[in-house]
Every structure is written in structure tokens, then in C-alpha cells.
C-alpha positions, 0 to 999 in steps of 0.5 A: 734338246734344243741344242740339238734341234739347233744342230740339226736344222744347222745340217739341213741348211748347210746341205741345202746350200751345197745342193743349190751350190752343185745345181747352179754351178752344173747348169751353168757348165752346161749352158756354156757355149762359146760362139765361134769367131770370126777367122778359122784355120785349115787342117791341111792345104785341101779341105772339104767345102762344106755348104749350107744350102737353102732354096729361095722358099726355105730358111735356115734350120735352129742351130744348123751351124752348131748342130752341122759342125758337131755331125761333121766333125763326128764323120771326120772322127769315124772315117780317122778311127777307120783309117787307123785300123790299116795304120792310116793316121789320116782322114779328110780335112777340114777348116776349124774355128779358132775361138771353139774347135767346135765349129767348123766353116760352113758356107750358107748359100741362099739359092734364088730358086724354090723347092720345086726347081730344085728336085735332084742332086744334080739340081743341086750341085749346078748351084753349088758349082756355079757359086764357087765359079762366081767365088773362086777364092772360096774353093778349097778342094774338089771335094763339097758336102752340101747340107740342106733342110728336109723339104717335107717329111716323105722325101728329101734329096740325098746321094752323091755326084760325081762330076768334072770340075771343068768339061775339058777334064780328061777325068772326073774330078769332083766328088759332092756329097749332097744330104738334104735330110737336115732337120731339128731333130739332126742332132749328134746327142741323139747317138748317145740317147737310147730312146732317140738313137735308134731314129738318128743312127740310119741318117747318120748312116746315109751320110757316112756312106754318101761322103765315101761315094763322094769321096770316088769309093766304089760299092763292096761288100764284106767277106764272111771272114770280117767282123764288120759291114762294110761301109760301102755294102749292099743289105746283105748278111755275112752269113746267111740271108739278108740283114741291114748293114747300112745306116748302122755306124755301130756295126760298119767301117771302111775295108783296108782296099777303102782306106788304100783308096782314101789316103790317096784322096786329095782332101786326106792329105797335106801334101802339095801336089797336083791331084786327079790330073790324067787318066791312067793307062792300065791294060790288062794282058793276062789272068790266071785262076785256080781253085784247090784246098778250097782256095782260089788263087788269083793272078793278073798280068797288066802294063801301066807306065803309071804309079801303083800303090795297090790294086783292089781284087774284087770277087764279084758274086753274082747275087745282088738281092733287092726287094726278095729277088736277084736284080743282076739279070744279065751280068756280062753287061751290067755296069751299073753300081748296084749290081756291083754292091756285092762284090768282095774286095781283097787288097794287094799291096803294092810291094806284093806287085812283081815288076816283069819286064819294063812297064810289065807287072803281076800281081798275086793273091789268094782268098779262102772259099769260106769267105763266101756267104752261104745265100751266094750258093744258088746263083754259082756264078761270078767274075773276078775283076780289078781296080787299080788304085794309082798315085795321085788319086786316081783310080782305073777305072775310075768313079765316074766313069761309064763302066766303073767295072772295066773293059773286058780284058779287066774282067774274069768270069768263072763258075763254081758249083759248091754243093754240101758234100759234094766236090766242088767243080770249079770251072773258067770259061775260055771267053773274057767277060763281053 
């Protein structure tokens, strides 16, 4: 009997050991965090300038370094795996610690102007800029995404600026993602936490979409053939009426007409050269539409003594659907971005481009009518209108620019009454959009 008394508390001490043996070493491999080091190593020859911003009555946030890195690394990740789908295999670059690959560089710049001179992204930027000015050998690209701490709970300053990085540029140069939603909580463990996921996603969701904006992407939409959101969309459904798309990374990626546009981008690429050097010259000579076997054939004719890589085909439907009403008013005018969101985006390639005659080229496609939401039906008008995507990184028209939709050779409107049942009367005015 008292053996076996004796085996068994033998048992239970040695099970006690191991226990505290597995608790001590797994809370240790948990607490590991190897501090990063002094030198850090570039992915390519540009990168992302990447800023902590601070005004003069604020202080950095708990963290930040650890917490920014992990969230931008995440963003490299998501914008790489997006680009792979379209055989991509790049995304933008960025400097790594050597010691932990966990940690990338992180400018913080402490501003000596308070919370209240600093109320929009603008404000921002001119202080950013003028630090870099004061630090050339800082600069690494054209490209910034600038991080700082949420001044109150109701607000904060977010979106991004597309600038010149000198007055005397002939094209606008500079992309800035500005994202002042930083707190404590701005943590990239939250994504894989289902009570704090819901909260974290749409943050991380506003900067994926804002480092495309910066990155000179223009608004589109999804087709309804798509599995996805897009990325750069408005709150519209693929199918019928309106859903949220953005602020979702679980259910949006870029488009192939992003990716086209993004591996031209200087900071995806490791290739030297000289990018966003001139504004390219495109004119526009000739559309040709057509709509049969519910199908619209689309094709243009342009000049251009400047390298295309692709052209994007936007069929822009004019339904922008804001707040539970239609916001594009007057359309033939509209250049503003919003009222471009909606637009669907096909991508011609550039070996689909047929050369004519000397700097003379067409370039064709087709998409099928069932790409178009149901909630389009009641408006029934729309214009097809181009985006010509150049080596180099340069778009015409460009980001930036005062009409991103073009002049009104690079514009086609049409309309298409598409009634249940009945046979679609598809028609093209004589006139160009005004």
C-alpha cells in the first residue's frame, strides 16, 4: 500500500515538473523580442519613406516602432500577394533591420508646430517635405507614408497627397500616404483576435486603400464577374444594391489594370532608371463602339511617341451612389474622383496593342454586359474612357492632374436602355463627352 502511495505522488511531482518546465519555457519564447539594431539594409535602390510624425504637443505612442513596422510589413505582404495573382512578383520596397527583419526604418520627426496648425493633410505633408528638404540624404524615393498619433477619438487626418517634388515638374512626382489614426490599440495582433478583429480591420483597411492612392492608383470598382472588391472601389455591391467594400482586407485586392499600373511604380522596382521624368503625349484620334450578343466591343485609335505597356478601358457608369442618392449630377463635367469610384476597369495588354502606321496604334476589347451591376439600371448612361499606363510610371492622364478622366477626345459616352425582357437599345451619340 505504501508503495504504492509512494508511486503516486512520485507521478504527480514529476507531472508538476514538466508543467512548470512547458509554462516557464513557452512564456519565455514569448517574451523574446530581439531589439533592432543600429544599421538597416534597403530592399531595392527606392523605398518607401517611412515617417513618424509628431506635432510639437503630442509624444510618441507605446510601441510605435515595434507596432508601425509589423502593420507596414503586413501592407508590403497584402500588396506582394496581390500582385502575384497577375504573375507580378513584386511590391514596394522597403529598408529592414539587419538584427530583426521585424523592424523596418522609421524616421520620427517631432514637428515644433502643435495639434491645432496642423488640421489637413496638406499641413502635413509641407512638413514632411521640408524635413527631407533640410535632409536630402535621407530621401530615398518619391514615395512617403507618414504615421501619427490620433489627436482625439472623433477625428483624425488621413487620405493622400499628390504633389510635385519640385514646382519646376512638369508632372506630379509625389505620392504621400498620410495616416493619423495611430493609437495603442493600432496593433496588427488584432487581425488574428476575433473579438478585436472586427474594430482593427477597417483602419487597416483606409491605409491599404490610401498607400494605393499614393501610390498614383486611380478610383475603380469591380465588375460583377469578380470575386472580389476592389481595393480602390466605392461602397457598392457586385450585385445588387450597396454593401461596404472598404476597410475590408478579408474581402478586396487590387485589379490586374492596379497591378499593370503598380509595377511601373518606382518604389516596386529595383531597376535604375529614371522615373515620372516627362508627361507623356497621347491624342486620342478615334473610338469605335458596338454592343451585340450582349457584348460591348470597344476600340480606340491614338498617337503617342511614348512607350505603352497597357492601357486601362474604364466603362464608367454613371451611378455614384453616396449617402442613398446618386451624387454624379452632371457627369459630362465631372472630374472629380469621386464621381470616377464606380468606374469598371478592363486591362488591355500591351501585346494586344496593334501598331498602324508610325506612332498610329489600336487597341481592342470586349466585355460582357453581365459585368454590370443590377443598381446601374436606373441611371442607363455611361462613357467609356481610357488610361494610358506608360514606361516609366507615368500615367496619361495623370494622378494629379486637374481632370484624372481626361479631355474630351479621351472620352465616349453612350447609353444603354437594358430592360428585363425587352431588347436592349444601345445607342452612341454623335458628340464626344464636353
Amino acid at each position: 500500500m505504501k508503495k504504492c502511495q509512494l508511486f503516486f505522488w512520485m507521478m504527480i511531482l514529476g507531472v508538476l515538473v514538466v508543467a512548470c518546465n512547458n509554462v516557464v519555457e513557452d512564456t519565455g519564447s514569448k517574451d523574446v523580442d530581439i531589439p533592432p539594431g543600429e544599421t538597416y539594409t534597403a530592399q531595392g535602390k527606392y523605398h518607401l519613406n517611412v515617417v513618424y510624425f509628431i506635432p510639437s504637443d503630442l509624444d510618441t505612442l507605446p510601441l510605435w516602432h515595434k507596432r508601425l513596422s509589423k502593420i507596414t510589413l503586413y501592407a508590403q505582404e497584402f500588396y506582394l500577394q496581390s500582385m502575384k495573382r497577375y504573375g507580378f512578383e513584386k511590391t514596394f520596397n522597403l529598408e529592414v533591420n539587419d538584427d530583426n527583419p521585424e523592424y523596418i526604418r522609421i524616421r520620427c520627426i517631432r514637428s515644433d508646430k502643435s495639434v491645432t496648425d496642423l488640421k489637413t493633410c496638406g499641413d502635413i505633408t509641407q512638413e514632411v517635405r521640408a524635413y527631407f528638404k533640410g535632409n536630402p540624404a535621407e530621401l530615398n524615393s518619391n514615395h512617403f507614408l507618414v504615421y501619427i498619433p490620433q489627436y482625439d477619438h472623433s477625428s483624425a487626418i488621413t487620405g493622400a497627397a499628390i504633389e510635385k517634388m519640385n514646382a519646376s515638374s512638369d508632372v506630379y512626382d509625389c505620392g504621400m500616404c498620410v495616416f493619423g489614426y495611430d493609437t495603442e490599440t493600432f496593433d496588427i495582433r488584432h487581425i488574428i483576435s476575433d473579438r478585436a478583429r472586427k474594430r482593427f480591420l477597417p483602419y487597416l483597411g483606409d491605409l491599404l486603400q490610401d498607400l494605393g492612392s499614393s501610390f498614383f492608383l486611380l478610383p475603380a470598382a469591380e465588375r460583377a464577374s469578380d470575386p472580389f472588391y476592389s481595393i480602390m472601389g466605392d461602397n457598392l455591391s457586385k450585385f445588387i444594391g450597396f454593401g461596404t467594400t472598404k476597410g475590408n482586407p478579408d474581402s478586396f485586392r487590387l485589379s490586374a489594370s492596379d497591378a499593370m499600373s503598380l509595377s511601373e511604380i518606382q518604389v516596386f522596382n529595383d531597376i535604375d532608371r529614371e522615373y515620372y521624368q516627362e508627361r507623356p503625349e497621347v491624342t486620342v484620334e478615334k473610338w469605335d463602339l458596338e454592343f451585340r450578343n450582349d457584348t460591348v466591343f470597344v476600340a480606340c485609335e491614338y498617337r503617342t511617341p511614348d512607350e505603352v505597356v497597357g492601357i486601362i478601358i474604364y466603362n464608367d457608369l454613371w451611378r455614384s451612389y453616396t449617402g442613398n442618392i446618386f451624387t454624379d449630377e452632371d457627369h459630362l463635367s465631372s472630374t472629380s474622383l469621386a464621381s470616377a469610384r464606380d468606374a469598371m476597369p478592363y486591362l488591355i495588354e500591351d501585346y494586344f496593342i496593334e501598331q498602324l502606321d508610325g506612332d498610329l496604334y489600336r487597341a481592342s476589347i470586349t466585355f460582357p454586359w453581365t459585368d454590370v451591376p443590377i443598381a446601374w439600371i436606373a441611371t442607363k448612361e455611361a462613357e467609356i474612357r481610357a488610361r494610358f499606363i506608360m514606361k516609366g510610371g507615368t500615367f496619361y492622364p495623370h494622378t494629379g492632374d486637374v481632370n484624372i478622366k481626361g479631355d474630351a477626345a479621351m472620352r465616349r459616352s453612350f447609353s444603354l436602355d437594358w430592360s428585363i425582357g425587352a431588347k436592349p437599345d444601345f445607342s452612341v451619340p454623335d458628340r464626344v463627352v464636353e
